[in-house]
C-alpha positions as CSV (number, residue, x, y, z in Angstrom):
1,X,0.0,0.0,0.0
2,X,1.6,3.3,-0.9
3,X,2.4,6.0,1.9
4,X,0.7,9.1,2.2
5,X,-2.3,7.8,0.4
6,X,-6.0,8.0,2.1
7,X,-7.5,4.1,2.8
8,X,-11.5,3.8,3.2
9,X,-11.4,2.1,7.0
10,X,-15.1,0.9,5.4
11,X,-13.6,-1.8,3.3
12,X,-10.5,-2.7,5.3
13,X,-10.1,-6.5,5.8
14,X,-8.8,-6.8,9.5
15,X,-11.6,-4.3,10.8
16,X,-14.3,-6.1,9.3
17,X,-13.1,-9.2,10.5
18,X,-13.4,-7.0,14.2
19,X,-16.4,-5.3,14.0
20,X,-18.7,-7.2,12.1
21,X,-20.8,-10.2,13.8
22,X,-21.2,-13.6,11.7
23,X,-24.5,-14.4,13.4
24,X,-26.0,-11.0,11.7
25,X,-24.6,-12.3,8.3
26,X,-25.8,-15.5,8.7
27,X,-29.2,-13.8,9.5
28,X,-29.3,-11.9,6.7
29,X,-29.1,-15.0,4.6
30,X,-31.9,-17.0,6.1
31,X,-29.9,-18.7,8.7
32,X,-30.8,-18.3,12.6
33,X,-28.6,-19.5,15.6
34,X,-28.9,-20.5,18.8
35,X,-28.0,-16.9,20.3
36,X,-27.0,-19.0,23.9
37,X,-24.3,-21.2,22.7
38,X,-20.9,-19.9,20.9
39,X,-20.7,-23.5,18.8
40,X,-23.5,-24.8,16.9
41,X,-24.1,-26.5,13.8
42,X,-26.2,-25.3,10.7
43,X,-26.9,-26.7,7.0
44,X,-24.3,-25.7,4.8
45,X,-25.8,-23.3,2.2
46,X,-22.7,-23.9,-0.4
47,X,-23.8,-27.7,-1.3
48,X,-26.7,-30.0,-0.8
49,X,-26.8,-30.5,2.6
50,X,-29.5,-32.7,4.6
51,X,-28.3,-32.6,8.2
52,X,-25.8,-29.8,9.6
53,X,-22.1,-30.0,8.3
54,X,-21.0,-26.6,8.6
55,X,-19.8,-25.7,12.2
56,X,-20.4,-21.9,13.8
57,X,-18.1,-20.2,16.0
58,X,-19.4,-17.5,17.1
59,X,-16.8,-16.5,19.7
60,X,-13.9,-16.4,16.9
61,X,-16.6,-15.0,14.6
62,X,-15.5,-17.9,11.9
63,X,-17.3,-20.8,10.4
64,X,-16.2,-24.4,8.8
65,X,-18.1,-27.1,6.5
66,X,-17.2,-30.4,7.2
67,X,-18.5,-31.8,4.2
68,X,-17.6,-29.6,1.3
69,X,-14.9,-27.8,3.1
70,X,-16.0,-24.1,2.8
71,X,-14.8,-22.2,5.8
72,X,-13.4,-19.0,6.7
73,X,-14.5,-15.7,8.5
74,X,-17.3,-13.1,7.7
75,X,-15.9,-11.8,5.0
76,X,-15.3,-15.4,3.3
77,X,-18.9,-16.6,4.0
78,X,-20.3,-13.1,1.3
79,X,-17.6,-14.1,-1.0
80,X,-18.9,-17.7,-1.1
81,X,-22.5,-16.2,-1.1
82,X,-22.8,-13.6,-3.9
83,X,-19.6,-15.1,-5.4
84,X,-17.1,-12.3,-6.1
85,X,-14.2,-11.4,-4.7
86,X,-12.8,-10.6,-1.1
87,X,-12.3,-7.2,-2.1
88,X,-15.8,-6.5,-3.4
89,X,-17.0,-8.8,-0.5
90,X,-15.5,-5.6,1.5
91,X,-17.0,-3.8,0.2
92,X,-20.6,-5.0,0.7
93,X,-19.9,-5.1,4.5
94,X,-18.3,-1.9,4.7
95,X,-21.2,-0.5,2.6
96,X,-23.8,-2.1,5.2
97,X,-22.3,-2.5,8.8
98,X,-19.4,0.1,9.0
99,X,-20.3,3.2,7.9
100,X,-21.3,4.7,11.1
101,X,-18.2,4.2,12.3
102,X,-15.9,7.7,13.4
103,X,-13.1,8.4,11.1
104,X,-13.5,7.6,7.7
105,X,-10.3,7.8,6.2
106,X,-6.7,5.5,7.9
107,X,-3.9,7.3,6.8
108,X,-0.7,5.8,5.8
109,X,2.5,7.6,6.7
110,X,6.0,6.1,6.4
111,X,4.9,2.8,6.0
112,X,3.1,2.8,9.4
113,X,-0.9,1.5,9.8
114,X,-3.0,3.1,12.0
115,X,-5.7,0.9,12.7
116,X,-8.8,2.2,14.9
117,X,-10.8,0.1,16.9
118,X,-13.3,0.3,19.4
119,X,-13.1,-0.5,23.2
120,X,-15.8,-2.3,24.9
121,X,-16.5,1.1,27.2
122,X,-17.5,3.3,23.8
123,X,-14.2,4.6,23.7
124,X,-11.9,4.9,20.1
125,X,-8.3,3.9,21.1
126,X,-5.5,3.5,18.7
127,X,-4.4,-0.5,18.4
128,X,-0.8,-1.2,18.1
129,X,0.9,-0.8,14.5
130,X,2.2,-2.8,12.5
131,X,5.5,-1.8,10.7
132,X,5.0,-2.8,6.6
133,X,1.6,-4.8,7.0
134,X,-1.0,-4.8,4.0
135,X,-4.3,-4.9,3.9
136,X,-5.8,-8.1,5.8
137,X,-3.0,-8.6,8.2
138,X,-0.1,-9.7,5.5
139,X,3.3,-8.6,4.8
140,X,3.7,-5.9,1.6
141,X,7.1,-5.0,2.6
142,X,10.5,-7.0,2.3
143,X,12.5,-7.4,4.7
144,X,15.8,-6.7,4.2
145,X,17.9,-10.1,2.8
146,X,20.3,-10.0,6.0
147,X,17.2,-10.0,8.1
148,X,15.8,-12.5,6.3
149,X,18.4,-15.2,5.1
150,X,18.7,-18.3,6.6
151,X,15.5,-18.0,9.1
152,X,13.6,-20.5,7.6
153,X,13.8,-22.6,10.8
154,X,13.1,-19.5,13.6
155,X,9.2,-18.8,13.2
156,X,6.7,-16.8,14.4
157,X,8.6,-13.6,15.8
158,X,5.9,-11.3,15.9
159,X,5.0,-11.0,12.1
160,X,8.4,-9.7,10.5
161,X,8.8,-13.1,8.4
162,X,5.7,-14.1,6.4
163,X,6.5,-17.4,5.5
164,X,8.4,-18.1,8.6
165,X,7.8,-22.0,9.8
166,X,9.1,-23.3,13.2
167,X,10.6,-26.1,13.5
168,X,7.7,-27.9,15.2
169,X,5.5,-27.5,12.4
170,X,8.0,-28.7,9.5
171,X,8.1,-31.9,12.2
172,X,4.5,-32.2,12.2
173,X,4.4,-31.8,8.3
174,X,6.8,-34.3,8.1
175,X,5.1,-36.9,10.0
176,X,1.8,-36.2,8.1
177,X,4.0,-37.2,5.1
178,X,5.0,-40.4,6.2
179,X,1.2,-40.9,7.2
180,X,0.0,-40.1,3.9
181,X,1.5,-41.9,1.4
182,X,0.0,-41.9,-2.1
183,X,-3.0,-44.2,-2.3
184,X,-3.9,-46.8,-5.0
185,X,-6.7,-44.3,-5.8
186,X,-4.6,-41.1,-5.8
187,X,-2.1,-42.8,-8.2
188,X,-4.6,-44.0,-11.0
189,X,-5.8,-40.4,-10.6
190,X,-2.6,-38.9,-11.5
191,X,-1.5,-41.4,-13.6
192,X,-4.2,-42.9,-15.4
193,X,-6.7,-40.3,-15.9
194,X,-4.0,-37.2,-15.6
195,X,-1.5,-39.1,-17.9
196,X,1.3,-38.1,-15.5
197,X,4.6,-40.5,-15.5
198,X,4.8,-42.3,-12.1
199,X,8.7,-41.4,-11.8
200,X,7.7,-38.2,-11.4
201,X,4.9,-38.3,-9.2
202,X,7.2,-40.4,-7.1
203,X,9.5,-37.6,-7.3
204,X,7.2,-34.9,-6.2
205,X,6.6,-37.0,-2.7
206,X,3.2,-36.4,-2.8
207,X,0.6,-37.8,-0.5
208,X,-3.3,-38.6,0.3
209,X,-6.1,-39.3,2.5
210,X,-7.9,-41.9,2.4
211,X,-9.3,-42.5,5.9
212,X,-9.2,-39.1,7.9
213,X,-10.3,-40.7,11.3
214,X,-7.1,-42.6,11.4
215,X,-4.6,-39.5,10.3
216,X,-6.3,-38.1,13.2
217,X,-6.0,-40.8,15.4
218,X,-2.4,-41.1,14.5
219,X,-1.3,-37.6,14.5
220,X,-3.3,-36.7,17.9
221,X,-1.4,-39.7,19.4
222,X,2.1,-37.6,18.7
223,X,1.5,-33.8,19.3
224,X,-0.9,-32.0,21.3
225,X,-4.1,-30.4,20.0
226,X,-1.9,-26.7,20.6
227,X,1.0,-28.1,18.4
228,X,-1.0,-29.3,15.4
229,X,-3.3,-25.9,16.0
230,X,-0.2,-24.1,15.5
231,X,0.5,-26.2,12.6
232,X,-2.7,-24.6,10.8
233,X,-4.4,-28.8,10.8
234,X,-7.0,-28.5,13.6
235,X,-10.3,-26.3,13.3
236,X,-11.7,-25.0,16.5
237,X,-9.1,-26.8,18.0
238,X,-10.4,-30.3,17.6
239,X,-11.2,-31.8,14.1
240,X,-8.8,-31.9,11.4
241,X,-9.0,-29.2,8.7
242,X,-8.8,-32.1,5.6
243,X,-11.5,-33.3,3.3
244,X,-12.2,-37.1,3.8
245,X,-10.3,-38.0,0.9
246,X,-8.2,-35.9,-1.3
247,X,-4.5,-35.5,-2.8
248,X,-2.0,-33.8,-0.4
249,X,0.8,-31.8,-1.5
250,X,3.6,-31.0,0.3
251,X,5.7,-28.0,-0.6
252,X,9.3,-29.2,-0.3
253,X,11.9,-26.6,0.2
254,X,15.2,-29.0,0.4
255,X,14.6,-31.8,2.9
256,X,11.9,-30.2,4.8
257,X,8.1,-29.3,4.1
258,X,7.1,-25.6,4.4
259,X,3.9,-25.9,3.8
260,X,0.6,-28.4,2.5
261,X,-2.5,-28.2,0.3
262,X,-5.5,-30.5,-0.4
263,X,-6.5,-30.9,-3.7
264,X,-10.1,-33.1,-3.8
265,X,-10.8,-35.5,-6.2
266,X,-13.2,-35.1,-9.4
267,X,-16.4,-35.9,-9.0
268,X,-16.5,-34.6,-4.9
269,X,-18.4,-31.3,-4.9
270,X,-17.9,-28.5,-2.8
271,X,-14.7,-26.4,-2.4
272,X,-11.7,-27.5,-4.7
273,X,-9.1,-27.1,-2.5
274,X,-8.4,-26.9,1.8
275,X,-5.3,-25.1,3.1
276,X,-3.7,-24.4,6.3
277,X,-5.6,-22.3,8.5
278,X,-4.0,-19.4,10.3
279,X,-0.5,-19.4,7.6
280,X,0.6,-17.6,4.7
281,X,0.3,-19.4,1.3
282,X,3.6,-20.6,0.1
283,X,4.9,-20.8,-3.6
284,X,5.4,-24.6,-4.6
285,X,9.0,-25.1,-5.8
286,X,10.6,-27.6,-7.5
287,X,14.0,-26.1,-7.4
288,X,14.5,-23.1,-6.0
289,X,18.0,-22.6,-6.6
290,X,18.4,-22.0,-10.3
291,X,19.2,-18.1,-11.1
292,X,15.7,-18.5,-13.7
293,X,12.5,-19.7,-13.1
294,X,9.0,-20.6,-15.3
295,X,6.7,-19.4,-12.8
296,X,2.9,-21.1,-13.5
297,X,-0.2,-21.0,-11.7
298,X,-1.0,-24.5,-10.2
299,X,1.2,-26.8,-8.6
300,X,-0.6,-29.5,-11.3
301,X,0.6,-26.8,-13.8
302,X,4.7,-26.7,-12.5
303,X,4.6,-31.1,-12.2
304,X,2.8,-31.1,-16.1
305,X,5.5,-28.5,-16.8
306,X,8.6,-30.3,-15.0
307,X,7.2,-34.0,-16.8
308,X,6.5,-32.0,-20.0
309,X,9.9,-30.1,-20.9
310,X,12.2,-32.2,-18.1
311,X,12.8,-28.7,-16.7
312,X,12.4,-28.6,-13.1
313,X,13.0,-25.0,-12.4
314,X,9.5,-24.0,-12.1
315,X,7.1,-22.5,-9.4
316,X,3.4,-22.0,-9.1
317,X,2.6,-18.8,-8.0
318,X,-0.8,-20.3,-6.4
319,X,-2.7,-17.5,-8.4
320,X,-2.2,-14.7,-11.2
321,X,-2.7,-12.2,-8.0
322,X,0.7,-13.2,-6.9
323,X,2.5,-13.3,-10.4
324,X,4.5,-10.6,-10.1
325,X,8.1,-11.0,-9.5
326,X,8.7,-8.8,-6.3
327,X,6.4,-11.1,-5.1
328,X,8.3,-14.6,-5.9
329,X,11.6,-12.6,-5.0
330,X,10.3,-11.3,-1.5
331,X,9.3,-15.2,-0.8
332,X,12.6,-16.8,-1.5
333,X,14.2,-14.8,0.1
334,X,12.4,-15.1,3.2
335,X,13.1,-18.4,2.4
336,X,17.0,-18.5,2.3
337,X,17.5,-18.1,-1.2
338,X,18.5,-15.9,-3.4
339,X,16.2,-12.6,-4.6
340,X,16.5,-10.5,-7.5
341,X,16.5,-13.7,-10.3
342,X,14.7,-13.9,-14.0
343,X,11.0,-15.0,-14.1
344,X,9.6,-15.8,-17.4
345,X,5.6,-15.7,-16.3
346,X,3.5,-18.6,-18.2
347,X,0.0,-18.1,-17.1
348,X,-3.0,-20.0,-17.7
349,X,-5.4,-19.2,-20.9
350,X,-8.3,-17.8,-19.1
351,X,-9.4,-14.4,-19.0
352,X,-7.3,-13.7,-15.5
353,X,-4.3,-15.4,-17.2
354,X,-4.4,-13.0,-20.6
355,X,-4.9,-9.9,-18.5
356,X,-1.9,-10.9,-15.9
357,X,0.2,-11.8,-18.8
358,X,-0.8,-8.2,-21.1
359,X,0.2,-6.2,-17.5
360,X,3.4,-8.4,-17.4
361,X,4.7,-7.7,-20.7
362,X,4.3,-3.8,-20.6
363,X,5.9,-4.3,-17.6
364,X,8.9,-5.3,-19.4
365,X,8.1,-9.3,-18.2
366,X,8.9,-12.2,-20.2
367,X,5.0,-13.7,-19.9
368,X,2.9,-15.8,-22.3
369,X,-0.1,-17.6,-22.1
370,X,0.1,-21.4,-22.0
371,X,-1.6,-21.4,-25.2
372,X,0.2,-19.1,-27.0
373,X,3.7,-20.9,-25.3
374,X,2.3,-24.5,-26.9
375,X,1.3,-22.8,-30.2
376,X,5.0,-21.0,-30.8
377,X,6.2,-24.3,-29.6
378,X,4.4,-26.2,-32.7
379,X,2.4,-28.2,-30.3
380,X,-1.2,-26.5,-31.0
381,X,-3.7,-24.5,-29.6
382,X,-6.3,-24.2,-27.3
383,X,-4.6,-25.2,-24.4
384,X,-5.9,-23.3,-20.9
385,X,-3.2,-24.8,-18.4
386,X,-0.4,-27.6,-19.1
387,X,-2.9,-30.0,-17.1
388,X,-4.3,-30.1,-20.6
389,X,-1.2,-30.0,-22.5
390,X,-0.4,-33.2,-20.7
391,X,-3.0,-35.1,-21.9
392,X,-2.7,-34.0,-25.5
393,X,0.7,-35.1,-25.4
394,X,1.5,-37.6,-23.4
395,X,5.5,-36.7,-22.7
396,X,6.5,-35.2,-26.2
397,X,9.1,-32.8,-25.2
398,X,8.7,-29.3,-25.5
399,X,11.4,-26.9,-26.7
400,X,12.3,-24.5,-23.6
């Protein structure tokens, strides 16, 4: 967020998440609580759903479907509803619950916030600041790379270090690993119907669940309920925050895991994917040494890629919001690597994709489509992401 610039408090993420009340949301949609109990269940209204699977907390102001894996806080459950984006989800709470508030405008002044709130006696008080934060709570601002290098392992010192992960957790991620292995169904999923080679799937170290109740069982057994909270794997503390059955994907920086995502399987409906609760997304990395690097969307996209060209020096981004290379430098080097390398930007063919990939290249980028990649390559067109290209070709290599 540039300094000096005038911010409408109305739409800002953290306040919303302060001030406004799920229960009055869910009201709004047609769904009443029990006003004398802080946990309760409720029919999920994102899927077909006969008996309650989405859990209320109304103390932390968050909820969480069980059964298609929805969950979030207020300003997830609009986003979900009238299905836009968090910022014009913002916007319709600002619009409706915060404009009575005092003070429109927070002002940003040499990188400091300034975040109002108010006290339980009626009173506006200034909340503590937070040196570089964005809107939302996250990091905008680098650190710099003596600050940074080599504290991949220290975690959680107030919020200087984004991506910082303790060393607990990268011991709790790596147990879930050895838990998970890759199921019979998992591999035909990649292999057969994805037309991935099983070397490289193999190579990737990626897992699944097949049976939640004993990954539970198994990790509970181990750590305590705080440790795997802190880990981002327990929802209100008690369940874990996986799908029933689903791919897991570890992110793999060297010889320890940084981070994991669920991706579900076709045919389950609901939400598509279930991360960490509570942590920072990571970038999935394949090698994160090289002085270049194809930077995709998906982690599907960078293993099609790696299995498609035999280059490994790709990462997925995790979105075209974060394809931008300040971004991918600011992450690796928070990571222990090296900042300031050469992207060249391969986005997916959809309508996000071409308009991330036309900013890119008047930004002096090196960025294509995937499309228009495979079609310069000789290999066709109308390709939207190298999931596809996979399947039309099977392992023909493609000139880098």
């Amino acid at each position: 967020m540039p300094n000096n610039r005038e911010y409408d408090k109305r739409y800002d993420y953290r306040l919303i998440k302060q001030q406004v009340r799920l229960a009055d949301i869910l009201r709004d949609y047609g769904i009443e609580l029990n006003r004398n109990v802080d946990k309760q269940m409720v029919c999920c209204p994102f899927h077909e759903d006969k008996t309650p699977s989405m859990s209320i907390d109304t103390q932390r102001n968050m909820f969480k479907c069980f059964g298609c894996g929805a969950g979030g806080s207020v300003l997830d459950f609009v986003r979900l509803q009238e299905n836009c984006s968090l910022n014009e989800a913002a916007k319709i709470l600002g619009d409706k619950y915060l404009s009575g508030l005092p003070g429109e405008l927070l002002n940003y002044r040499s990188g400091n916030r300034e975040v109002l709130q108010e006290s339980k006696g009626g009173r506006v008080e200034e909340s503590r600041r937070r040196l570089g934060e964005g809107v939302g709570g996250r990091k905008e601002e680098e650190t710099g790379d003596e600050e940074t290098k080599g504290r991949r392992g220290e975690g959680g010192r107030g919020r200087q270090i984004q991506y910082a992960v303790n060393d607990d957790d990268m011991r709790i991620y790596k147990r879930l690993y050895t838990i998970c292995g890759l199921s019979e169904e998992g591999r035909k999923y990649l292999v057969d119907e994805r037309g991935f080679n099983a070397e490289l799937i193999k190579k990737s170290r990626i897992g699944s669940i097949d049976n939640i109740a004993k990954v539970e069982c198994l990790l509970k057994s181990e750590f305590s309920d705080e440790q795997l909270d802190h880990a981002g794997l327990l929802y209100y503390k008690k369940n874990l925050i996986f799908f029933d059955k689903g791919l897991l994907i570890f992110y793999w920086l060297g010889d320890e895991i940084v981070y994991v995502n669920q991706r579900k399987y076709p045919g389950y409906k609901g939400q598509k994917y279930n991360s960490l609760l509570g942590k920072a997304k990571h970038f999935y990395c394949l090698n994160p040494d090289s002085d270049k690097l194809t930077v995709v969307e998906g982690e599907i996209d960078a293993l099609a890629y790696n299995m498609i060209t035999g280059d490994d020096k790709v990462i997925a981004c995790c979105g075209v919001g974060n394809a931008r290379a300040d971004k991918l430098d600011n992450y690796l080097g928070q990571m222990g690597y090296a900042r300031r390398r050469k992207y060249r930007f391969l986005l997916d063919s959809d309508k996000a994709g071409r308009k991330a990939v036309d900013a890119l290249v008047k930004a002096g980028e090196d960025a294509f489509t995937v499309d228009d990649y495979c079609l310069k390559a000789g290999l066709g067109s109308g390709f939207k992401d190298f999931g596809e290209v996979i399947a039309s070709v099977r392992g023909v290599g493609l000139a880098g």
